[in-house]
N, C-alpha and C positions, 0 to 999 in steps of 0.2 A: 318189128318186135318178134322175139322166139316165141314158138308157142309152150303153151303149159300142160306142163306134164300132173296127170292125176291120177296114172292109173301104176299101182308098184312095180315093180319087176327089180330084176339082175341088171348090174350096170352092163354088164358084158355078155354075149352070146360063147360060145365054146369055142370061137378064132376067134375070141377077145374084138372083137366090133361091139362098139355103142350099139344098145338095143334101141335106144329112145334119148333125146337131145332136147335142153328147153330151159324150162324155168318151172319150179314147183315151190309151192310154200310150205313143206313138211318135206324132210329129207326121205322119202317112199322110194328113193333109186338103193339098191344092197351093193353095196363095192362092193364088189368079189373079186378083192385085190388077185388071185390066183387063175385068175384068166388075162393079166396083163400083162401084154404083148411087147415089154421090153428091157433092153438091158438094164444091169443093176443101177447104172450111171446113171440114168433117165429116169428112173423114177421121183417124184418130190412128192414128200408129208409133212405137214405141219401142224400143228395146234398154236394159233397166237393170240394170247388173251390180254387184254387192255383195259385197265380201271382208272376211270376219270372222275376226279375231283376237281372242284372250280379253280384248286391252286398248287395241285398237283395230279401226276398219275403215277400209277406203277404197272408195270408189264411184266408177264413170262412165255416165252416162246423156247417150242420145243419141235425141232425139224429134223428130217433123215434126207438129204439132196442125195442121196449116194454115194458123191464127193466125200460128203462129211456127214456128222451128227452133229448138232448145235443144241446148247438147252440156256438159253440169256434170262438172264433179268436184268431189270431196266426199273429205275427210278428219275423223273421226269420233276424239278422242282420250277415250277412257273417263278413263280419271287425272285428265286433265286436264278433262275435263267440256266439250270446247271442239269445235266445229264449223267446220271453215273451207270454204268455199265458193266457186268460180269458176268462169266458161266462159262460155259465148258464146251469144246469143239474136240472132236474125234473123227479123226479122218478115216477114209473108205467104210462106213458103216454098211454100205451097201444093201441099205432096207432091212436090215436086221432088228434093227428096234422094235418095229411090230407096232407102230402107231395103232391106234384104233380103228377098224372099219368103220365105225359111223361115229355120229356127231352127237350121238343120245347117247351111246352107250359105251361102258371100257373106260378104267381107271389109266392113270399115268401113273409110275413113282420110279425116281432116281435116287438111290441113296449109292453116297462114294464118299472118299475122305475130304471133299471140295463143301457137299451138299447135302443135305435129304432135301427131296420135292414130293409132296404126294398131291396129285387131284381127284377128287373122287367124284362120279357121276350117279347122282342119286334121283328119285323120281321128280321132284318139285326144284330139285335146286344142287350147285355142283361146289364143291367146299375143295381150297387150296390153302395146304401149310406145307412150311418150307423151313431151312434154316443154314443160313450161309454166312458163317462166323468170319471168315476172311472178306466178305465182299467189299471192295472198292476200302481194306484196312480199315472199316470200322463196324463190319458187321452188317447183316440183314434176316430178320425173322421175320413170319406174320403167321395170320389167321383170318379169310375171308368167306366168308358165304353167298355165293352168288345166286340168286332166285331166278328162276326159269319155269315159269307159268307156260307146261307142256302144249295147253289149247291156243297159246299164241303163236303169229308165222313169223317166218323170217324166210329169209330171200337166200332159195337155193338153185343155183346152175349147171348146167352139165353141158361143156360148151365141147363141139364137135369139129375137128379143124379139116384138111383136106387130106394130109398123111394118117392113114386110116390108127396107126398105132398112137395117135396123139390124143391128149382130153384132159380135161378141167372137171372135177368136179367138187365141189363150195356148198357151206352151207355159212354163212352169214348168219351172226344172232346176236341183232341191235341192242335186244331190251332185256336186260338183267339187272336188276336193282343189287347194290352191294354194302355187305357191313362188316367190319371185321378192323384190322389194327397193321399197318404195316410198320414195323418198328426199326431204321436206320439208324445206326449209332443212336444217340440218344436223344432222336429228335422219333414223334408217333405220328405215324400218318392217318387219321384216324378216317373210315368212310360208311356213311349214314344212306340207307336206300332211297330216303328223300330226296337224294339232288346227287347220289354218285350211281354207276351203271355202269356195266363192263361188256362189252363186245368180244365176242369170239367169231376170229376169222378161222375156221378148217378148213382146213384145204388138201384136193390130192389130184397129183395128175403126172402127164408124162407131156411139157409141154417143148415147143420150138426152142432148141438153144437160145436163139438169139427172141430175145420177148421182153416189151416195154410196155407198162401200164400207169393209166390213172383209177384213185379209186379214194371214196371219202365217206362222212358216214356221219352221224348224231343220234343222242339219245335226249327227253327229256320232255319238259311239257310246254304247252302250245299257249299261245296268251290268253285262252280262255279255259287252261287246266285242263288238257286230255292228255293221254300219254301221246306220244308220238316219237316215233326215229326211222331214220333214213338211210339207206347205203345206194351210193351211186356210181357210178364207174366204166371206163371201157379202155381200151386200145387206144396207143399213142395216135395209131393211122384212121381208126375209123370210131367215130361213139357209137356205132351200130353193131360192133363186133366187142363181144365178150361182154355185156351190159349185166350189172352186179344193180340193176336202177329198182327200187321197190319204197315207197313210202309203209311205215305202218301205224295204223291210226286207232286207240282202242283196241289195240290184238290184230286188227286187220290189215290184212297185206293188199297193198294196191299198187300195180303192174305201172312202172314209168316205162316210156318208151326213151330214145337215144337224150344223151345228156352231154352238150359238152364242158367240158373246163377251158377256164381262161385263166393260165396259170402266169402269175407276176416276176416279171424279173428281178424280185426282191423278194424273196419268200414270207417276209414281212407286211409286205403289203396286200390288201385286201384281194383274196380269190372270188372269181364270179364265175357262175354256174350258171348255161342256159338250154333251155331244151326249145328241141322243132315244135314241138303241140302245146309249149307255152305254162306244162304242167309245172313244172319246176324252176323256179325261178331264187335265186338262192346270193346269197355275199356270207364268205369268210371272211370274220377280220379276226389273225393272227394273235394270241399272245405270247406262243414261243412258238418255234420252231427247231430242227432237227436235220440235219445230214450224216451221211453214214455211208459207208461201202465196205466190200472184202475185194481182196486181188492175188485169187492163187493161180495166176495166168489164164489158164481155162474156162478157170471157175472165176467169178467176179460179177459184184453188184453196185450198184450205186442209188441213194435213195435221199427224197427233199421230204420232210413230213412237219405241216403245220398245223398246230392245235388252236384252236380260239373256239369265235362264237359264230353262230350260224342265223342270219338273220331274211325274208321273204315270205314266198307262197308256194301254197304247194298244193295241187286242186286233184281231189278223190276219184275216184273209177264215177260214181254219180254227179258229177260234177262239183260238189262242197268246195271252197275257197278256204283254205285255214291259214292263215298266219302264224309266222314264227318270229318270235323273236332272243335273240340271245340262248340259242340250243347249243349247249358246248358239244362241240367235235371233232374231225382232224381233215385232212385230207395229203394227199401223197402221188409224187412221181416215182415212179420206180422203173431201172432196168436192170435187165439180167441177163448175163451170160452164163449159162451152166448146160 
């Protein structure tokens, strides 16, 4: 297990080298994107925010690869089994966007003749509205409020490779209760903080062309009503390398060590999760799933992502025992060329 970082600092020294590599549960590392050490190609930003409902989700993801700018929205209809997808892709961005340095702080807003996107980062809670009259020919608006209870952790990394100009660094943020209205054509997707929750994946790095990952996650409450959610993950080659593994229980972050996935040759069918120290022990069982890729030669991804329920144990830094049952989450193969 990497150790934990607690004390702040600069991500980068003045030859852009990692000052400090690990795992922390407050984002305390300062990107100082202006000390990184590579070309415009290699850089990747993203913000990808995911809100889950027991019979639907919807997502917005917003990325600078170099390659390109991406800004999607995604409507996920479980009942219906159906995915709709739309947004905007603008090639050679070349980091110009200007993503946010951190994960607390700095607004988002796209307005063009496709879109307005605004997300605002406020002290208790981060509010996204939007309005994409064309999308998928029948329209998409909303209004969400996402809650983010600042004294709560979430599982953050700064993963350190051997090419010294390479690096990861994530802050992962399980628990956010959501309420607000997603309106598609004329069906309202409505979501209530008691049982929906959005995850934001940030992310920023300069990582290996070639890079294949697992990585999964839940929010919600335990069978005896405590909050709890999880994000768990590593490298196709090793579950020891690049570990996203952190339980949080009641606001409290507690350090999993390597985790692997057992991923099914039917994406449909149930995923099993098992850890070396026995801490985690875990069954996905699927109610939709999801494939996906781009292929601009160079550039190219491919990705398997199932949504259902999360059902096991999962045992605290003190030893506690909690059981889960039916935590809706997702989990995901992904690779990438870029």
């Amino acid at each position: 297990m990497s150790k934990e970082i607690t004390e702040p600092s600069d991500l980068f020294d003045d030859n852009g080298v990692l000052i400090q590599d690990g795992w922390a549960r407050k984002p305390i590392v300062r990107y100082n994107r202006e000390k990184v050490r590579a070309k415009w190609h290699r850089l990747k930003e993203w913000d990808n925010y995911v809100v889950n409902h027991p019979d639907y989700n919807f997502s917005v993801t917003i990325a600078d690869v170099g390659y390109m700018g991406l800004v999607t929205f995604e409507v996920m209809d479980y009942k219906e089994q159906k995915v709709y997808v739309g947004g905007l892709q603008k090639f050679f961005t070349k980091g110009t966007w200007n993503l946010p340095t951190s994960s607390q702080q700095g607004d988002i807003e796209f307005h063009n003749e496709m879109f307005d996107l605004t997300i605002k980062k406020l002290a208790d809670q981060r509010e996204i509205s939007f309005d994409f009259p064309t999308f998928s020919e029948k329209g998409l608006k909303g209004s969400l409020v996402l809650y983010q209870d600042p004294s709560k952790d979430s599982i953050v990394k700064v993963n350190r490779y051997k090419k010294k100009k390479l690096f990861y660094y994530s802050d992962k943020i399980m628990w956010m209760p959501v309420e607000g209205t997603v309106f598609f054509g004329d069906k309202a997707y409505k979501f209530s903080p008691e049982n929906c929750y959005c995850r934001l994946d940030w992310g920023r790095g300069v990582w290996p062309y070639k890079i294949n990952w697992y990585w999964g996650g839940a929010s919600g409450k335990t069978v005896d009503g405590h909050e709890i959610w999880f994000s768990h993950g590593h490298s196709y080659e090793d579950p020891a390398l690049h570990d996203k593994n952190m339980v949080g229980y009641d606001g409290r972050g507690h350090k999993l060590g390597p985790i692997k996935f057992h991923v099914p040759e039917d994406p449909m069918d149930p995923w099993q999760f098992t850890s070396e120290d026995g801490r985690f022990e875990m069954t996905l069982k699927p109610i939709f799933h999801h494939q996906s890729g781009m292929n601009f030669v160079i550039f190219n991804s491919k990705s398997v992502i199932a949504y259902g329920y999360y059902s096991g144990n999962v045992i605290l830094d003190d030893g506690t025992k909690v059981q889960v049952e039916n935590v809706l989450g997702h989990a995901e193969a992904i690779k990438w060329r870029w």
